[in-house]
C-alpha positions as CSV (number, residue, x, y, z in Angstrom):
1,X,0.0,0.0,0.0
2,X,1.7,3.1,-1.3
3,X,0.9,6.4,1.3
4,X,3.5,8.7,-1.1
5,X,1.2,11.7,-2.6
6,X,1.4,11.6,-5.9
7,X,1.4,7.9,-6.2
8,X,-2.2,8.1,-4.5
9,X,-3.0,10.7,-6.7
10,X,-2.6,8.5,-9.7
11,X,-4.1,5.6,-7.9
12,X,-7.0,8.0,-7.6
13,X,-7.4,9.0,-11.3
14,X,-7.1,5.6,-12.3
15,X,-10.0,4.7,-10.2
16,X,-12.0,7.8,-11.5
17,X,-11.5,6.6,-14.9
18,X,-12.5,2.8,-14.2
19,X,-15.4,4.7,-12.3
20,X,-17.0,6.9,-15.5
21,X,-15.9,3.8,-17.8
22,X,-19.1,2.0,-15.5
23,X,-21.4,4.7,-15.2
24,X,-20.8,7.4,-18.2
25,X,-20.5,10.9,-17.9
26,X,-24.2,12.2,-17.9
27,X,-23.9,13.6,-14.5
28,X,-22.2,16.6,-15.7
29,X,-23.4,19.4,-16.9
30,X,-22.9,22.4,-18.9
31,X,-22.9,26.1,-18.0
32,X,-24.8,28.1,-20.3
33,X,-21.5,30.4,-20.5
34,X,-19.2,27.9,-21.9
35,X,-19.0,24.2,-22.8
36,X,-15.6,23.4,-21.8
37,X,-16.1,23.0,-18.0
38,X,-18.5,20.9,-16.1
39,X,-20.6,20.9,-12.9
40,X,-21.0,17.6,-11.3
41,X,-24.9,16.7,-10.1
42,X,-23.6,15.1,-7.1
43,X,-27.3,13.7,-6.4
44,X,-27.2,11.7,-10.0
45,X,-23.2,10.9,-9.1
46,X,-24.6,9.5,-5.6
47,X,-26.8,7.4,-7.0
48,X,-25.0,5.7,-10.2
49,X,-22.2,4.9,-7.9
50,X,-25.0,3.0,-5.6
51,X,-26.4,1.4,-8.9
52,X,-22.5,0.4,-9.8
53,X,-21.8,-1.2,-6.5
54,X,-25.1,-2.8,-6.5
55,X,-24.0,-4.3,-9.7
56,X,-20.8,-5.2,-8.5
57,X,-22.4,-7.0,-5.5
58,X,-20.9,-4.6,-2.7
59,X,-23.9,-3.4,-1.7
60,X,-27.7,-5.3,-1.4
61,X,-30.4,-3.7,-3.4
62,X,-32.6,-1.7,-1.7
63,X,-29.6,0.4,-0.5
64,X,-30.4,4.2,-0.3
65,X,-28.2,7.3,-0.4
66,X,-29.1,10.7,1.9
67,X,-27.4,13.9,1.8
68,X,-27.7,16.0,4.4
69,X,-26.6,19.2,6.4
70,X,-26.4,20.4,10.2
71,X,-24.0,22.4,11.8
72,X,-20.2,21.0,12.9
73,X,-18.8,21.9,16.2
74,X,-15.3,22.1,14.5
75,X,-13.5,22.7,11.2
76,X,-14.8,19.0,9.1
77,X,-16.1,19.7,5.8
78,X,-18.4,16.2,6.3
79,X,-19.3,13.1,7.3
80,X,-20.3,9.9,6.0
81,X,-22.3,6.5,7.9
82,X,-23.1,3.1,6.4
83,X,-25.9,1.6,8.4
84,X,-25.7,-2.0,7.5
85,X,-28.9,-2.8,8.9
86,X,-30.7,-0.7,6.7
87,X,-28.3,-0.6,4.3
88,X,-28.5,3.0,4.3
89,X,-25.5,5.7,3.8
90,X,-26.0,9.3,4.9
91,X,-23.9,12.4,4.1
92,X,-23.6,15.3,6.4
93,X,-21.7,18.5,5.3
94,X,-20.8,21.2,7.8
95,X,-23.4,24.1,7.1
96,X,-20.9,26.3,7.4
97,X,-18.9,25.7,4.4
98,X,-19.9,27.5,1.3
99,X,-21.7,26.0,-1.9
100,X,-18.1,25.0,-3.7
101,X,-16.9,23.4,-1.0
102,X,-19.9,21.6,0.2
103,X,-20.2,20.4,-3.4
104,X,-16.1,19.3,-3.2
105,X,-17.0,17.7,0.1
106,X,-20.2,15.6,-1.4
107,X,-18.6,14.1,-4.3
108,X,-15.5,13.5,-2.3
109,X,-17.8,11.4,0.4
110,X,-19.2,9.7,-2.3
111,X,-15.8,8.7,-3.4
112,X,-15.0,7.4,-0.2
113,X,-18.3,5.1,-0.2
114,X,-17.1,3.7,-3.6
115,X,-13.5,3.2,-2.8
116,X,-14.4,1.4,1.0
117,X,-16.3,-1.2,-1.0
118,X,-14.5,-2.0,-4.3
119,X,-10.8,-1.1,-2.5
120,X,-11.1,-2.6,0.6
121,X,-12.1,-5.8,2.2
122,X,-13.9,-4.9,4.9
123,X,-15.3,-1.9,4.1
124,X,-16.2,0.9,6.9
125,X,-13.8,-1.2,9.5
126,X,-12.6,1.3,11.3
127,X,-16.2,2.9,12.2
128,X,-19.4,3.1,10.2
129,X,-18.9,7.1,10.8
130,X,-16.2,8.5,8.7
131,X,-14.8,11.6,9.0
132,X,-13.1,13.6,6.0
133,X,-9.7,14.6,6.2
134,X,-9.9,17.5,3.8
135,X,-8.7,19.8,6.3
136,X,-5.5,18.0,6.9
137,X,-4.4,17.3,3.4
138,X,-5.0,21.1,2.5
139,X,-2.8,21.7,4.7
140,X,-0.3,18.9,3.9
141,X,-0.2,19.6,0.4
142,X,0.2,23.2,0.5
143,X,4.2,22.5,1.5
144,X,4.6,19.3,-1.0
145,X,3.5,21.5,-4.4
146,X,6.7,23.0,-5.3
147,X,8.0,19.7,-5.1
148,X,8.5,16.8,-7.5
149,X,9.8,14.3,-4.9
150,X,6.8,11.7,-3.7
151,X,6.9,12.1,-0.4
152,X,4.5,10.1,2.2
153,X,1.4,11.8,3.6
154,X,-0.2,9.3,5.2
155,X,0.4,7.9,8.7
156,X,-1.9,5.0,8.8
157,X,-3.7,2.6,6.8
158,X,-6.6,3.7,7.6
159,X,-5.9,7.4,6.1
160,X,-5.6,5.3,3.1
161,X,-8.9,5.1,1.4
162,X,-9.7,8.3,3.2
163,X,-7.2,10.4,0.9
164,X,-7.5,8.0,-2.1
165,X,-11.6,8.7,-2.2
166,X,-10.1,13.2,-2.2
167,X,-7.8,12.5,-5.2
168,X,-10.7,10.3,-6.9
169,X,-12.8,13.0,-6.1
170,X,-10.2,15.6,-7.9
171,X,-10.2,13.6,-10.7
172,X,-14.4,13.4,-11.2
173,X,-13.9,17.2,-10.5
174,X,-11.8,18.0,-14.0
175,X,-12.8,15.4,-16.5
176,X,-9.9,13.8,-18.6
177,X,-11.7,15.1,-21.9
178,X,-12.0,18.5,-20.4
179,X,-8.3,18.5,-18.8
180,X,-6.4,20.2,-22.0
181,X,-8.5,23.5,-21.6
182,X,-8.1,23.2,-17.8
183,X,-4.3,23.3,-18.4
184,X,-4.4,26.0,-20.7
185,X,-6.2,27.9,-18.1
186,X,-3.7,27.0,-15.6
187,X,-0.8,28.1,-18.2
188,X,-2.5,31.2,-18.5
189,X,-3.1,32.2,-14.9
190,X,1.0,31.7,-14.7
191,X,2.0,33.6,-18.0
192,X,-0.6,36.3,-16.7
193,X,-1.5,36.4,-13.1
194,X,-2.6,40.0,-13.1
195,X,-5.5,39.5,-16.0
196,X,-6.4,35.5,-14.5
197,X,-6.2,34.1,-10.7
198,X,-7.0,30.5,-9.4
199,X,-10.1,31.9,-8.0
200,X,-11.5,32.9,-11.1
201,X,-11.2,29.6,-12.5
202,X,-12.6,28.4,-9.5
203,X,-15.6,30.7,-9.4
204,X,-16.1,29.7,-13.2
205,X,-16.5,26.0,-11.9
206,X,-17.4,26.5,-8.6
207,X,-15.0,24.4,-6.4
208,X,-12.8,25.8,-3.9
209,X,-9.7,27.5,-4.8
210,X,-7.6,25.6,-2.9
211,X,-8.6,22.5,-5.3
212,X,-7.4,24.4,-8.3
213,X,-4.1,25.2,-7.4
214,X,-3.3,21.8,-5.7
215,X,-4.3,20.4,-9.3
216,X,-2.3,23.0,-11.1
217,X,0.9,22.3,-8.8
218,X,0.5,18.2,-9.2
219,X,-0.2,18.4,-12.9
220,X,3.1,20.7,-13.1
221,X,4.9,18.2,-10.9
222,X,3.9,15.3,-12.6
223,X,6.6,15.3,-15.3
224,X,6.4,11.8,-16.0
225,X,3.4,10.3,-16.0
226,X,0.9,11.5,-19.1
227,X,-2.8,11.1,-17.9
């Protein structure tokens, strides 16, 4: 099990393409403004990937999917809980976060029901409440981007399906077939900081800045591996 960052970041992408290869791609959507970068319907997202690990025998039919909000007596982003008796999940995202990152933090926990069941064999071992770490690698990341070395983020094996499900998530967030405009953004907001900033882009596609530039950094780090 390899807990070095950008290893898990292509271990994500790979399982974000094996991911739309089963359920297709018509859970994005267009702004009227442009049709180069989507917006992810996290409600259809939540509910092919129950369909796909139905189908896969993960989960028994029947199972349900409910996305919730309440306020967080610290800094999570969210929460997800498998009840296997009713074979339920719930997700609960702090309702203090704002609409990109509540979206960031929903498609993320969705990512971390999918890889629990098709990555792990025992899924939701360690607790059927799972707290997100987004928090943490934020601010783990923010010291490895200026870096091509592969360094280890993760402390536990239990972090490891955690962080896997955020750079799954990434992935589902900039479609491959989308990612050569998203990189000519990205060139542009270096070439020309003054007339483009990560936050535009991220206000264009509303996910949270922090997202964009940890993508820009690990797509300008990534020197030898072409996704």
């Amino acid at each position: 099990m390899n807990r070095n960052y950008y290893s898990l970041w292509v271990n994500g992408y790979i399982l974000s393409q094996d991911l739309l290869k089963d359920i297709g791609e018509d859970f994005y959507s267009y702004p009227v403004d442009t049709v180069e970068l989507p917006h992810i319907d996290y409600e259809s997202l939540g509910k092919k990937i129950l369909d796909n690990l139905i189908s896969k025998n993960k989960l028994d039919k029947g199972a349900s999917i409910d996305i919730r909000k309440r306020k967080f007596d610290n800094d999570l982003h969210g929460v997800i809980d498998f009840n296997k008796s009713t074979n339920k999940v719930t997700i609960t995202t702090n309702d203090r976060i704002n609409f990109c990152k509540t979206r960031f933090t929903v498609v993320k926990e969705l990512c971390q029901l999918y890889c629990e069941f098709v990555t792990s064999d025992k899924p939701f071992e360690k607790g059927a409440i799972i707290e997100n770490e987004i928090t943490t690698l934020v601010a783990k990341q923010a010291s490895l981007l200026d870096s091509s070395t592969d360094v280890e983020i993760i402390s536990s094996d239990s972090e490891y399906t955690e962080f896997l499900a955020y750079f799954m998530a990434r992935n589902l967030i900039i479609p491959r077939s989308n990612r050569e405009y998203f990189t000519y953004l990205m060139d542009f907001i270096k070439a020309s900081p003054e007339q483009l900033t990560p936050f535009d882009v991220a206000n264009f596609i509303k996910q949270p800045e922090f997202e964009i530039i940890a993508l820009h950094g690990v797509a300008a780090n990534l020197k030898e591996i072409r996704i």
